[in-house]
KEKENU-190135 format. One line per 3 residues: number of its first residue (from 1); their letters; for each residue x, y, z of N, C-alpha, C. Coordinates in Angstrom, 3 decimals. Example, Ala and Ser with C-alpha at 12.3 -4.5 7.8 and 13.67 -1.06 7.14 Angstrom:
% KEKENU-190135
1	AS	13.190/-5.690/7.800/12.300/-4.500/7.800/13.200/-3.300/7.800; 12.850/-2.250/7.080/13.670/-1.060/7.140/12.900/0.030/7.870
END
This chain:
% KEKENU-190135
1	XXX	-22.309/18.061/3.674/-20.929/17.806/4.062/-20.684/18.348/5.471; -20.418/17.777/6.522/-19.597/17.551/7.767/-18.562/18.159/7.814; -18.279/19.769/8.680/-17.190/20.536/8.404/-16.147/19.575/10.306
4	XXX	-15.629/18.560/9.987/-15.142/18.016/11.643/-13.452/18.301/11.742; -13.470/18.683/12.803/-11.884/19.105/13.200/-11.011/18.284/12.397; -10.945/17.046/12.516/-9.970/16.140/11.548/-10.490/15.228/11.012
7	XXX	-10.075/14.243/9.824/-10.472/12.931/9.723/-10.864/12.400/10.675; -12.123/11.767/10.733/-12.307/10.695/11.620/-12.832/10.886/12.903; -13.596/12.379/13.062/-13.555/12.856/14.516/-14.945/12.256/14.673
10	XXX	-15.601/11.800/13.845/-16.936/11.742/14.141/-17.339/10.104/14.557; -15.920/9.715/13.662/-16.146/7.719/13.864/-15.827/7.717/15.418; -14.710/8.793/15.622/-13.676/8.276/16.652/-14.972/8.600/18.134
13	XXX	-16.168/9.555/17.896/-16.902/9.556/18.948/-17.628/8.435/18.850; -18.652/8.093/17.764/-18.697/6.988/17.970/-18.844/5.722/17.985; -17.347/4.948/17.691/-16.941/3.889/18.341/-15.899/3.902/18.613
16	XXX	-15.355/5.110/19.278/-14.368/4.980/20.352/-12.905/4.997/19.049; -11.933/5.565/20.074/-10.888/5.959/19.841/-10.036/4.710/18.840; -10.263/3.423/19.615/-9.461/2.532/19.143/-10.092/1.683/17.726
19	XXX	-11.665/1.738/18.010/-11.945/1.278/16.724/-11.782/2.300/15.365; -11.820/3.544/15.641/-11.185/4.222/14.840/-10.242/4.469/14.192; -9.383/3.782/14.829/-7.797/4.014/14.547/-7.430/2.543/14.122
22	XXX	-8.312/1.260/14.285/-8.082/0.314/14.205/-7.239/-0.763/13.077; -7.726/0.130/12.110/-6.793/-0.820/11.060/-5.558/-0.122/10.868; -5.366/1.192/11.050/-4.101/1.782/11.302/-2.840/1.074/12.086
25	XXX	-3.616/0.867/13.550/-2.777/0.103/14.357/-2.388/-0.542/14.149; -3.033/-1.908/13.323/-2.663/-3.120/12.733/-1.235/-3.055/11.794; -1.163/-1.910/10.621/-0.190/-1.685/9.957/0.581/-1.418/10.755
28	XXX	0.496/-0.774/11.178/1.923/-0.558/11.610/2.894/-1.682/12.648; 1.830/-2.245/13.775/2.432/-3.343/14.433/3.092/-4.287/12.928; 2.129/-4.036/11.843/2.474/-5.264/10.931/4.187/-4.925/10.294
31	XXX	4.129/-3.380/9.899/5.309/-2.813/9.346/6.697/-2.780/10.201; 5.917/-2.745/11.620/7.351/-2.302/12.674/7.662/-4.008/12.822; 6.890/-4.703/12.874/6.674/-6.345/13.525/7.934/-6.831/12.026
34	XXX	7.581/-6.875/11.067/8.480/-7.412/9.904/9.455/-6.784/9.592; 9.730/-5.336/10.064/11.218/-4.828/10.035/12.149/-5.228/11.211; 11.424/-5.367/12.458/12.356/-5.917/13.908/12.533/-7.523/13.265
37	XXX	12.005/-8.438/12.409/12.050/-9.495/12.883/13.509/-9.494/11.470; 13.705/-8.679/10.797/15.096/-8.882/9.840/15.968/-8.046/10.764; 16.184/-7.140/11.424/16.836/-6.531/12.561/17.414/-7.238/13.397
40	XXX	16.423/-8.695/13.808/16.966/-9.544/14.849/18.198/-10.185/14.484; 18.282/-10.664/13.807/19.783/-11.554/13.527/21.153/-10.908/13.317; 21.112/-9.297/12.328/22.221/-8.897/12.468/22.622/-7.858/13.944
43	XXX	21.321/-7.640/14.981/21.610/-6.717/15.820/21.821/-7.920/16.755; 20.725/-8.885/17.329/20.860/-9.527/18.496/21.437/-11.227/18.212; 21.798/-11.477/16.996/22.187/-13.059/16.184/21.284/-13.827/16.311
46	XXX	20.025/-13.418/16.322/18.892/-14.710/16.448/18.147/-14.042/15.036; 18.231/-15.261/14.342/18.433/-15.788/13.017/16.845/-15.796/12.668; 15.962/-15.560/13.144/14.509/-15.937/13.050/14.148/-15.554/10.985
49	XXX	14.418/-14.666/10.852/14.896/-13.902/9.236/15.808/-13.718/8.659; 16.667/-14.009/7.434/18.345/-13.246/7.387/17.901/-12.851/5.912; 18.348/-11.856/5.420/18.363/-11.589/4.370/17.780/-10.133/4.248
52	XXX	16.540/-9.752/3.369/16.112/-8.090/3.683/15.194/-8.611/2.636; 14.092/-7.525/2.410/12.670/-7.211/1.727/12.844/-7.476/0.447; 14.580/-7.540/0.288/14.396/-7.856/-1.468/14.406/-9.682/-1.446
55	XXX	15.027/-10.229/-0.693/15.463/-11.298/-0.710/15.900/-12.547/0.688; 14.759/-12.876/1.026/14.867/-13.361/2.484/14.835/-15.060/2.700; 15.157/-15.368/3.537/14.761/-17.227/4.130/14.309/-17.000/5.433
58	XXX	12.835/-17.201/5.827/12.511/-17.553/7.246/12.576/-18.578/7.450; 12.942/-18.913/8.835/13.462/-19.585/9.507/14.383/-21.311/8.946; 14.946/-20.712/8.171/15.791/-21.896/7.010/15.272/-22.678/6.058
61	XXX	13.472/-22.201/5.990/13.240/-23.190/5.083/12.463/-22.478/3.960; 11.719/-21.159/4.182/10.819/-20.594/3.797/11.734/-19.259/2.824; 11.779/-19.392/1.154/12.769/-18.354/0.735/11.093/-17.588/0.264
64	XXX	11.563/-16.437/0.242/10.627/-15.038/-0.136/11.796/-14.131/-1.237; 11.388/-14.147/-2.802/12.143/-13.404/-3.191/11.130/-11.974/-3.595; 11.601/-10.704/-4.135/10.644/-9.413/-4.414/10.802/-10.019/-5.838
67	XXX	9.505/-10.323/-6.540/9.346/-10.410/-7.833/9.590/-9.359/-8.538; 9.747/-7.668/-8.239/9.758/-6.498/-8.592/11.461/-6.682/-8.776; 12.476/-6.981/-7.589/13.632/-7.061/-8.190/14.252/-8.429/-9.120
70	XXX	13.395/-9.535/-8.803/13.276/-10.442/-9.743/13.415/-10.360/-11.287; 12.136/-9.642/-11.558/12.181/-9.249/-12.958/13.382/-8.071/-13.183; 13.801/-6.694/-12.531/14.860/-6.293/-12.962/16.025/-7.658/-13.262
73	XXX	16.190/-8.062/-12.185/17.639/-9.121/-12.747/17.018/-10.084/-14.041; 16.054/-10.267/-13.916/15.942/-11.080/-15.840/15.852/-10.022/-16.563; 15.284/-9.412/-16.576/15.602/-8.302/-17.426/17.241/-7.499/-17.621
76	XXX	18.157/-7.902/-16.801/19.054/-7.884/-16.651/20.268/-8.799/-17.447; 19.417/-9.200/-17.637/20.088/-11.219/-18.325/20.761/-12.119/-17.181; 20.733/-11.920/-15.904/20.659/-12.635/-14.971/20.802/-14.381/-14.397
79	XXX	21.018/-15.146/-14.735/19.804/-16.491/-14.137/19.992/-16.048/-13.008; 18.831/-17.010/-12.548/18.420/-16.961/-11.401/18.268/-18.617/-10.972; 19.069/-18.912/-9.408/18.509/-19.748/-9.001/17.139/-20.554/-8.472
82	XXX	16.902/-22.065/-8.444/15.687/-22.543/-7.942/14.903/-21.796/-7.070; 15.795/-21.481/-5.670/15.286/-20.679/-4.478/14.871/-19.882/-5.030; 15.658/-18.641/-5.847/14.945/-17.483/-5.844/13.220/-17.262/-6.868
85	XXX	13.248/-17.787/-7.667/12.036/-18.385/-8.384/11.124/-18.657/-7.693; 11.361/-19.910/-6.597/10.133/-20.316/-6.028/9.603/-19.209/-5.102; 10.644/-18.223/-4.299/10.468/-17.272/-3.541/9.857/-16.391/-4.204
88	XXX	10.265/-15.949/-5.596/9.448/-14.802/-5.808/7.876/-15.220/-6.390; 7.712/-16.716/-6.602/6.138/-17.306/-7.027/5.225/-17.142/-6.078; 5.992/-17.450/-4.506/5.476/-17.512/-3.469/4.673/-16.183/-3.232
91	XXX	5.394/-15.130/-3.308/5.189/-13.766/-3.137/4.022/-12.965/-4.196; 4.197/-13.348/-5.190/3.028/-13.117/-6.462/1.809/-13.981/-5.814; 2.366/-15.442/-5.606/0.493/-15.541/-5.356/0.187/-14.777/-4.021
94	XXX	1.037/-14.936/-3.369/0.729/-14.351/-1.857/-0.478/-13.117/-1.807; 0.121/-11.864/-3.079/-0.236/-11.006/-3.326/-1.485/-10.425/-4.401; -1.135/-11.848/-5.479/-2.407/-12.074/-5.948/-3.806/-11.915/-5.548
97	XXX	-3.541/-13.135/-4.093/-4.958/-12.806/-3.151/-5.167/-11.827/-2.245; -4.433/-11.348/-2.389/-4.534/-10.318/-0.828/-4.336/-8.840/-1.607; -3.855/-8.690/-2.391/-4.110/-7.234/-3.255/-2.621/-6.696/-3.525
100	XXX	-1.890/-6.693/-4.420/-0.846/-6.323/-4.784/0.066/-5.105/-3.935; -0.406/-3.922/-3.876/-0.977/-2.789/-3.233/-0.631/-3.052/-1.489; -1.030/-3.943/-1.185/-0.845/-4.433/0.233/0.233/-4.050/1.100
103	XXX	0.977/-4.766/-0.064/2.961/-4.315/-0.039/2.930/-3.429/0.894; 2.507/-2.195/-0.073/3.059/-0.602/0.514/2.756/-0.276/1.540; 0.932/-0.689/2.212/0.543/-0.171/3.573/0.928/-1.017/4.473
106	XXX	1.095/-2.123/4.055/1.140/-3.299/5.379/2.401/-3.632/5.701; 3.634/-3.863/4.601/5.074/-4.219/4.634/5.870/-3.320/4.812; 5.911/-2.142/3.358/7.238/-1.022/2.769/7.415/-0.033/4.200
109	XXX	8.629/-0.408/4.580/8.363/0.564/5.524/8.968/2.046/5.276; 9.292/2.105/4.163/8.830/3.541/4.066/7.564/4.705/3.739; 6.111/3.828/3.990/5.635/4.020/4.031/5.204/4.778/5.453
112	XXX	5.593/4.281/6.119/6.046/5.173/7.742/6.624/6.662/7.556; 7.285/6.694/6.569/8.090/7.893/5.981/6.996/9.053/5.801; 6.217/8.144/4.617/5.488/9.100/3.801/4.249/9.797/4.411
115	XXX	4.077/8.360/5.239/2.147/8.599/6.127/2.330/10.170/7.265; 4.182/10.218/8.085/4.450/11.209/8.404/4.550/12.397/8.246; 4.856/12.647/6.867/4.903/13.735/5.925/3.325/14.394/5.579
118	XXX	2.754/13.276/5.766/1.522/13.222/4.964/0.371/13.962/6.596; 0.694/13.560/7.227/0.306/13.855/8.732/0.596/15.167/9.171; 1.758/15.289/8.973/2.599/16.804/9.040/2.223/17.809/8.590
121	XXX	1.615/17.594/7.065/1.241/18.600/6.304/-0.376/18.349/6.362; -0.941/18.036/7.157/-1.955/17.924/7.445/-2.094/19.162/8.482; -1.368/18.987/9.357/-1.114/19.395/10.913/-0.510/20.992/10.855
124	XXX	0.445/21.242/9.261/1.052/22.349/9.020/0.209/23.258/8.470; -0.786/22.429/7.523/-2.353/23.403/6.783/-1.055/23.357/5.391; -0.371/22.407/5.274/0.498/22.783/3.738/-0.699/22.297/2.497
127	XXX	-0.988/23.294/1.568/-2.132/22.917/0.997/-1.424/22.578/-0.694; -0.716/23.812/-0.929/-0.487/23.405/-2.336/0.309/21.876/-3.218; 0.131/21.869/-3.755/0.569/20.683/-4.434/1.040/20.409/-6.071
130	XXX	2.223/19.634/-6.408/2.400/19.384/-7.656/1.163/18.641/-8.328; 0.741/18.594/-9.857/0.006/18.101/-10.605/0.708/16.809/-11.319; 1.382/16.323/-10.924/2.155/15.050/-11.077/1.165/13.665/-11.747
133	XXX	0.895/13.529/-12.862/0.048/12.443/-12.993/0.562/11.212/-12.419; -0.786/10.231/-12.371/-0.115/9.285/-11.618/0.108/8.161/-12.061; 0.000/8.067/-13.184/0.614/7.189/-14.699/2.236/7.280/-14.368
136	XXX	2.686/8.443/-13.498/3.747/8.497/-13.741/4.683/7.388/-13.461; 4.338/6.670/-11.958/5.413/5.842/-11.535/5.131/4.569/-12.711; 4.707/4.842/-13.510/4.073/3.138/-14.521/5.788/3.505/-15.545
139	XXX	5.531/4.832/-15.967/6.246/4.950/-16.826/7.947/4.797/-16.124; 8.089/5.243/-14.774/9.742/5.138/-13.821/9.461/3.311/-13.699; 8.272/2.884/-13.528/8.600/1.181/-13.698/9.369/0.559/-14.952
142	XXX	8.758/1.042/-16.008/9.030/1.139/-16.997/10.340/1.087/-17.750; 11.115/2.302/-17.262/12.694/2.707/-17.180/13.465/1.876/-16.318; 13.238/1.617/-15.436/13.788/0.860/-14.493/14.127/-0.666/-15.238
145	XXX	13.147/-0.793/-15.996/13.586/-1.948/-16.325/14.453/-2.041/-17.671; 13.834/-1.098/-18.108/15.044/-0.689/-19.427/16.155/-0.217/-18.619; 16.574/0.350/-17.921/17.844/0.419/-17.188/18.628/-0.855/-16.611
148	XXX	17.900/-2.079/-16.386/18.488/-3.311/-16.346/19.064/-3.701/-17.382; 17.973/-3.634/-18.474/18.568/-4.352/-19.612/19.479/-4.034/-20.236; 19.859/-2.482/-20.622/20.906/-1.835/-21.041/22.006/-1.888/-20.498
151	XXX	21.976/-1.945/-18.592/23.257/-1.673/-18.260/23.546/-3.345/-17.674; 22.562/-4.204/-17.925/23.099/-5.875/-17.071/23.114/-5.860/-15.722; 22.434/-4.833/-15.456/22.786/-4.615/-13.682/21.778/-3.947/-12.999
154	XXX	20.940/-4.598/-11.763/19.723/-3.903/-11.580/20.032/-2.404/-10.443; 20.415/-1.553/-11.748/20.882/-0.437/-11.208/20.058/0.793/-10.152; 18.497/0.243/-9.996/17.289/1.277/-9.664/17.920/0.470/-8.369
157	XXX	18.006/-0.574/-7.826/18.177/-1.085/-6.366/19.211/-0.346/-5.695; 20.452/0.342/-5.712/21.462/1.477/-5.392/20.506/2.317/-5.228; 19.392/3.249/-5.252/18.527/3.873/-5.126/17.515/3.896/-4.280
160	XXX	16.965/2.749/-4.767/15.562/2.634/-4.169/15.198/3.041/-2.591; 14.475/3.576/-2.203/14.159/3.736/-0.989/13.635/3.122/0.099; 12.925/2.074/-0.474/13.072/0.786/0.419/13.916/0.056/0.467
163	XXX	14.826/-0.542/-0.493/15.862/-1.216/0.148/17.354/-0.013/1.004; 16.859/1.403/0.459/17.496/1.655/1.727/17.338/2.317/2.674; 16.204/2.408/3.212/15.618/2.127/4.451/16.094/1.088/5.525
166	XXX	16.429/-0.133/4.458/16.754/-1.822/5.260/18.516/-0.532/5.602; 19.129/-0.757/4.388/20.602/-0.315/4.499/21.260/0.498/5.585; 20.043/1.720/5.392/20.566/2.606/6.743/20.014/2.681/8.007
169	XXX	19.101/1.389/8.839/18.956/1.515/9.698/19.964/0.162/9.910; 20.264/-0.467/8.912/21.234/-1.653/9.949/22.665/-0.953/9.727; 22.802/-0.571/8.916/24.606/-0.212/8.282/24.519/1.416/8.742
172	XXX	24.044/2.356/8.260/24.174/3.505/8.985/24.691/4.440/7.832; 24.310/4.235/6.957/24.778/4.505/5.714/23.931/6.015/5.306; 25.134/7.100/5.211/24.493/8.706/5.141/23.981/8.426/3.727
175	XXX	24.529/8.111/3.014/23.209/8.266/1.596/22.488/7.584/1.491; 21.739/6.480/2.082/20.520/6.003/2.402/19.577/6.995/3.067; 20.053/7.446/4.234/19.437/8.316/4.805/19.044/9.897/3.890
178	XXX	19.756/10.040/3.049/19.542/11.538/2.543/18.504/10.924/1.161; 18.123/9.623/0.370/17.193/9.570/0.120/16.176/9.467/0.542; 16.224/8.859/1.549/14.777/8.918/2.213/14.362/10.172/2.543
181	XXX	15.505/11.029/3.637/14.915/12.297/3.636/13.866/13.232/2.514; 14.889/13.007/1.144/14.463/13.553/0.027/12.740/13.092/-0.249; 12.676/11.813/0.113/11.435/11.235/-0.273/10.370/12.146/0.916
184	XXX	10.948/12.420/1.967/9.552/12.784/3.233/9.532/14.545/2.945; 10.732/14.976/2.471/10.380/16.507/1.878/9.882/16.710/0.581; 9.677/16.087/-0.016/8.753/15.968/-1.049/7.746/15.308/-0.833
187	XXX	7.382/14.504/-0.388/5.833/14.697/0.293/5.282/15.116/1.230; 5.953/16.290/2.037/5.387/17.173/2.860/5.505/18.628/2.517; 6.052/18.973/1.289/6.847/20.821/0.654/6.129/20.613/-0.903
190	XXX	6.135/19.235/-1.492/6.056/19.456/-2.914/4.657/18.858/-3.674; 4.803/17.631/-3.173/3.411/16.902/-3.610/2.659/16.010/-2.794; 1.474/16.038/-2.198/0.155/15.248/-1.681/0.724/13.938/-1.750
193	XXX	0.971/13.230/-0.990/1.531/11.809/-0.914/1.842/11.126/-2.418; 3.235/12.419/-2.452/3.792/12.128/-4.034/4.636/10.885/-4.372; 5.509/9.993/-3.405/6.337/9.546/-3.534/5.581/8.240/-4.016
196	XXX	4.364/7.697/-2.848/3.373/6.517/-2.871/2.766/6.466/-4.151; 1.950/7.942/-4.080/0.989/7.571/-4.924/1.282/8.073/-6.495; 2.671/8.779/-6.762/2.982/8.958/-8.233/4.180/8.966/-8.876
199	XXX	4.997/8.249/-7.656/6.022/8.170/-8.176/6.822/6.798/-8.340; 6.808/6.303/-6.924/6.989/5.059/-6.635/6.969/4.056/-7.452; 8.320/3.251/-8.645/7.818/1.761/-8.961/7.640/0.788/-8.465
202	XXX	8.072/0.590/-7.653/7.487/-0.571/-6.485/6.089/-0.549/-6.617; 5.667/0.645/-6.001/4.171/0.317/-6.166/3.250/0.287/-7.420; 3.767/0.748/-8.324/3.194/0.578/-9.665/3.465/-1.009/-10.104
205	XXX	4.523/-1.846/-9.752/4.580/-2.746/-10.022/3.570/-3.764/-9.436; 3.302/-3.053/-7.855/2.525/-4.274/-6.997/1.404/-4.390/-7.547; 0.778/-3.111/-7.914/-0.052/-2.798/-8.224/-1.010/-3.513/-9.405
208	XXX	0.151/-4.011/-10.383/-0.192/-4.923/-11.231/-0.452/-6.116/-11.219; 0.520/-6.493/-9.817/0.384/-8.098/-9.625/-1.277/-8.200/-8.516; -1.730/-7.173/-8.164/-2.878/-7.238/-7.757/-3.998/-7.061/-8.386
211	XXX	-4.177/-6.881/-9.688/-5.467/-6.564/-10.535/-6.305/-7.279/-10.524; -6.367/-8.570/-10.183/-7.325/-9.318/-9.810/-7.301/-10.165/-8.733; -6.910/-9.335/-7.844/-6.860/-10.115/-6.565/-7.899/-10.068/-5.794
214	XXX	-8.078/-11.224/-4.851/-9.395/-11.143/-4.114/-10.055/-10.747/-3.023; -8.740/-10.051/-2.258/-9.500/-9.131/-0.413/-9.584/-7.971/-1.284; -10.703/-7.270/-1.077/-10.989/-5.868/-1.463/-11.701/-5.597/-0.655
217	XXX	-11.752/-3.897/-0.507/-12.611/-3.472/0.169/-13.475/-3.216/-0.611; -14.943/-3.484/0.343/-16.290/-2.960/-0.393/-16.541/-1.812/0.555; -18.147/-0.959/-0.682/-18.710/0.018/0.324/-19.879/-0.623/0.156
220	XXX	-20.358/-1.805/1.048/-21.810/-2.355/0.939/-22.605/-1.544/1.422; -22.334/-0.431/2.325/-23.295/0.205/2.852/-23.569/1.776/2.050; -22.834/1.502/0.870/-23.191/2.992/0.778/-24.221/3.852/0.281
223	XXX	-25.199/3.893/0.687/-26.301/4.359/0.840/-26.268/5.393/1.979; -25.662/4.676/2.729/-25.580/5.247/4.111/-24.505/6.553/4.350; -23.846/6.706/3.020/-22.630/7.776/2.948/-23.400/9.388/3.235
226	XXX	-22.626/10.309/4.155/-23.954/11.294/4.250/-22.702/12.571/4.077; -21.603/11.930/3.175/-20.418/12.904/1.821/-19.722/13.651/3.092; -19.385/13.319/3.890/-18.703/13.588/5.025/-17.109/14.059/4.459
229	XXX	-16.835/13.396/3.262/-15.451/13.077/3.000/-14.194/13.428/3.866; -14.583/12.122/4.961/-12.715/11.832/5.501/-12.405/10.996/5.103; -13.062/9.949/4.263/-12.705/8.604/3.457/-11.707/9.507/2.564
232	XXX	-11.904/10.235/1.645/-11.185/11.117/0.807/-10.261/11.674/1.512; -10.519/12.298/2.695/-9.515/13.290/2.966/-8.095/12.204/3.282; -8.030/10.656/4.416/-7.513/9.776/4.501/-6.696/9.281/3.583
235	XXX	-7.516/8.701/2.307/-7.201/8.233/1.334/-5.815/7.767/0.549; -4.536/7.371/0.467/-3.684/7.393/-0.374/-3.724/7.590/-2.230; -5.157/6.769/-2.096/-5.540/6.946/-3.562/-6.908/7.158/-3.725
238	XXX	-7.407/8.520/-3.516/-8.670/8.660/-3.410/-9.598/8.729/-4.919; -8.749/8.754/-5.657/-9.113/8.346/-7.167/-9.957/7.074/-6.976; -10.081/5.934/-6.373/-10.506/4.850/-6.227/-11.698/4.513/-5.043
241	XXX	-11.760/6.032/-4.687/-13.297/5.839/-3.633/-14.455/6.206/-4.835; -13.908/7.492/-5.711/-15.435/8.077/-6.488/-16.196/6.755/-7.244; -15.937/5.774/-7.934/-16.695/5.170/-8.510/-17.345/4.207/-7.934
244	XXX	-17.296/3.909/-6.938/-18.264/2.766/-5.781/-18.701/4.182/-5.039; -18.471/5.484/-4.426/-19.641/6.431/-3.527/-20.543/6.816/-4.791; -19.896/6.993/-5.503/-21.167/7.916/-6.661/-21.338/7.228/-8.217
247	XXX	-21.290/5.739/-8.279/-21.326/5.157/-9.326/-23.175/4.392/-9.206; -23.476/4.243/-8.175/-24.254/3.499/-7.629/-25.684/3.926/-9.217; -26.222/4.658/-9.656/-26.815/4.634/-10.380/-26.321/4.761/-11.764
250	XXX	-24.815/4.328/-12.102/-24.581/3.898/-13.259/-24.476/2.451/-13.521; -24.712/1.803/-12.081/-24.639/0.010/-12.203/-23.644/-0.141/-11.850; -22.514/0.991/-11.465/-20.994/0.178/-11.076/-21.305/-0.475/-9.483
253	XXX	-20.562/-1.476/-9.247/-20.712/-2.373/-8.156/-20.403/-1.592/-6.825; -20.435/-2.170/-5.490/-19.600/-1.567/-4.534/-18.059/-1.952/-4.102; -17.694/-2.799/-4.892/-16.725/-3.423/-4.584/-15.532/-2.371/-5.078
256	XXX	-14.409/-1.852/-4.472/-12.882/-1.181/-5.035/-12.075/-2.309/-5.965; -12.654/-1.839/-6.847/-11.475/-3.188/-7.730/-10.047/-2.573/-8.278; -10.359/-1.277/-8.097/-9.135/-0.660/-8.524/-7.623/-1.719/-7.973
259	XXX	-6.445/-1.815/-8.896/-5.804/-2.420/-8.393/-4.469/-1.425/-7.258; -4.713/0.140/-7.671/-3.939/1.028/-7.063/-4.632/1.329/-5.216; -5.674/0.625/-4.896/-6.444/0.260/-3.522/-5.574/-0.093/-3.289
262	XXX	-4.595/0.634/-1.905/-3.539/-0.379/-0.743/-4.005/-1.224/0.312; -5.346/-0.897/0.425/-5.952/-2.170/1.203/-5.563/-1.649/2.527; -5.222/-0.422/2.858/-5.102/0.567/4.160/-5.956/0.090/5.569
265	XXX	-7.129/0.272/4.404/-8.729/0.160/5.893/-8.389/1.457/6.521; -7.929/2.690/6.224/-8.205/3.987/6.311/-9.610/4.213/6.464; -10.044/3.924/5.247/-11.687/4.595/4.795/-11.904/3.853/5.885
268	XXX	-11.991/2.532/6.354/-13.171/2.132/6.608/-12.895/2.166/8.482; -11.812/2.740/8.823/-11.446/3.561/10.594/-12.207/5.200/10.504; -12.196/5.572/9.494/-12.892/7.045/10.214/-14.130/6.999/9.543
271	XXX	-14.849/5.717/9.103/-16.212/6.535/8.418/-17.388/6.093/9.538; -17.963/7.001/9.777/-18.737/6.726/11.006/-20.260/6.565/11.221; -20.336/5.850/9.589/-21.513/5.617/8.847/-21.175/3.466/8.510
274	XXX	-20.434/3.874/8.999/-19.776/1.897/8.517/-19.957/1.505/7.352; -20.277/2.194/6.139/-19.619/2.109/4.574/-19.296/1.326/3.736; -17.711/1.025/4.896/-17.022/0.065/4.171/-16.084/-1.035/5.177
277	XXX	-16.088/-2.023/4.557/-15.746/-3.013/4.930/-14.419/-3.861/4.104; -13.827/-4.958/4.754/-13.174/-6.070/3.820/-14.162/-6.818/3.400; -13.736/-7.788/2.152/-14.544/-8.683/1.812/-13.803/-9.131/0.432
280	XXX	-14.741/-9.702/-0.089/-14.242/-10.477/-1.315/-14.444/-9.708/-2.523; -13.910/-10.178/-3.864/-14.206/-9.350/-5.282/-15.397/-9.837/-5.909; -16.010/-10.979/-4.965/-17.256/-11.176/-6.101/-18.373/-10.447/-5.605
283	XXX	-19.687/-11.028/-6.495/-21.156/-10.400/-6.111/-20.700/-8.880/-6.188; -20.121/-8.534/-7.070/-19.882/-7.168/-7.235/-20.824/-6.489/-7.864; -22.185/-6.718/-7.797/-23.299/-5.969/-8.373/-24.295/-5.450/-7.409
286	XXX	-25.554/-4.751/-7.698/-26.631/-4.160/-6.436/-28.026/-5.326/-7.364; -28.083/-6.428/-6.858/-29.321/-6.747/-7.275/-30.427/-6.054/-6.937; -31.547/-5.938/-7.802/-32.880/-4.990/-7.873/-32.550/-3.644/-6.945
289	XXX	-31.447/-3.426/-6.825/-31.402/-2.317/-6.251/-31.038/-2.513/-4.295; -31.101/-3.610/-3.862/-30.851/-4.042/-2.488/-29.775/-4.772/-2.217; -28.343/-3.945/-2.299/-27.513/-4.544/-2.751/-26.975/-4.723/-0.878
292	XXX	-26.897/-4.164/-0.201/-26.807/-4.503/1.377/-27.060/-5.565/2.032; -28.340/-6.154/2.294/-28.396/-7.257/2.698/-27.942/-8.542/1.727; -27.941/-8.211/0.512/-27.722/-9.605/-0.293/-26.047/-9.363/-0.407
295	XXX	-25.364/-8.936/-0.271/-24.018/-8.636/-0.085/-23.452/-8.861/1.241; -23.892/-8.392/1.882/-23.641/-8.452/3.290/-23.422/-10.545/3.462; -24.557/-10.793/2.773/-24.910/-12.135/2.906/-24.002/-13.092/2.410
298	XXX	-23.708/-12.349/1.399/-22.611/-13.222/0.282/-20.991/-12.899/0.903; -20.234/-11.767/1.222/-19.084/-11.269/1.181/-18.628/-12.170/2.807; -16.841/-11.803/2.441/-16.319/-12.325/3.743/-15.552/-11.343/4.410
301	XX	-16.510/-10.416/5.352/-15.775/-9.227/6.289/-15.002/-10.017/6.591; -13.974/-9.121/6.984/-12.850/-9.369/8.366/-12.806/-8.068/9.474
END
């Protein structure tokens, strides 16, 4: 094991600063890029998006509904119109293929919140942490929806921290803001990226609609792992690196099929062994043991 100043110090020599940081960058242009473009119409009136993350129309023709608040309102006893149906189908398959999980690193922008907190207490040496299982947010999904049904009203959305995130940066709204706060002091004072990874229904929900979805990251190379762990240290859900680094002689594949994988590309910016990659969910096995080149051969990096 590699004792290196921070995550990633060893990728970042070498291949350089930016390929290191590379899929990072991407999120976030992706997170800041899809929050300015719902910003545009009520700050500057150009209409390019109107609506917010629960419930949107690009550019007048294209509806996007959140299947996560979808199902609260049927569960709600609700109907629901044509639009919103096809919007939230759109969004399930969307996510289907691309990994449920996605949501949180690439879209939620309070994930900006948390990655800060998470950075902070990196930077602060804050070490201790709650034991919070992480079943937990399955079971607040759970409630949430029994809280529709009981009260007819999808009452977790007054709450939620992504939709108010949208609320209080356009409206300005002090109790939007004092949940979120709540959310970045508790994952920088109380628990290890508690909000993402054990509390959050949103993401327990995405999470589901991704279980068999098909961009995953693989570790085709891992052979080449020399237990450095900044893949781990990085990680949002590092529960989902151990069985592709150290499964390899029980027959488990290299592929992350886990569906709680956010599809970050964390691991695969600071490992400086090249590890891991994007690619597909199949050929998820090590034939005769040479599972690198015949993988390599088969999968579709990006």
């Amino acid at each position: 094991m590699k004792n290196s100043p921070f995550p990633g110090f060893e990728a970042t020599k070498s291949k350089g600063w930016l390929m290191a940081h590379k899929w990072l960058m991407l999120r976030r242009i992706s997170q800041i890029t899809i929050f300015a473009l719902f910003l545009l119409g009520p700050v500057f009136g150009v209409w390019v998006v109107s609506g917010n993350l629960n419930s949107s129309l690009t550019l007048e023709i294209l509806p996007l509904t959140d299947p996560y608040l979808l199902t609260q309102s049927l569960a709600a006893g609700h109907m629901q119109e044509a639009t919103a149906l096809t919007g939230g189908l759109i969004v399930v398959v969307v996510y289907f293929l691309l990994g449920g999980r996605t949501f949180c690193s690439w879209v939620c922008p309070v994930n900006l919140i948390t990655d800060l907190a998470f950075w902070l207490r990196q930077r602060l040496g804050i070490r201790g942490a709650s034991s919070l299982p992480r079943y937990t947010r399955y079971l607040l999904l759970v409630a949430t929806l029994v809280l529709a049904f009981v009260t007819g009203s999808i009452a977790w959305e007054l709450i939620n921290p992504v939709s108010m995130f949208h609320r209080g940066v356009i409206f300005g709204t002090g109790f939007a803001w004092l949940i979120l706060l709540a959310v970045f002091l508790f994952d920088l004072f109380v628990s290890r990226r508690g909000w993402c990874g054990h509390l959050c229904p949103v993401g327990a929900f995405y999470s589901l609609l991704g279980t068999h979805s098909m961009l995953r990251v693989r570790a085709n190379a891992r052979e080449k792992c020399d237990d450095c762990m900044d893949c781990y240290l990085v990680c949002p859900e590092q529960q989902v690196l151990r069985p592709v680094l150290n499964g390899r002689d029980k027959g488990i594949g290299p592929v992350i099929v886990s569906p709680n994988c956010t599809n970050c590309g964390r691991c695969i910016d600071v490992c400086s062994q090249d590890v891991f990659h994007f690619g597909l969910r199949f050929y998820n096995a090590d034939p005769l043991g040479s599972d690198t080149n015949y993988l390599a051969s088969h999968s579709s990096g990006v």
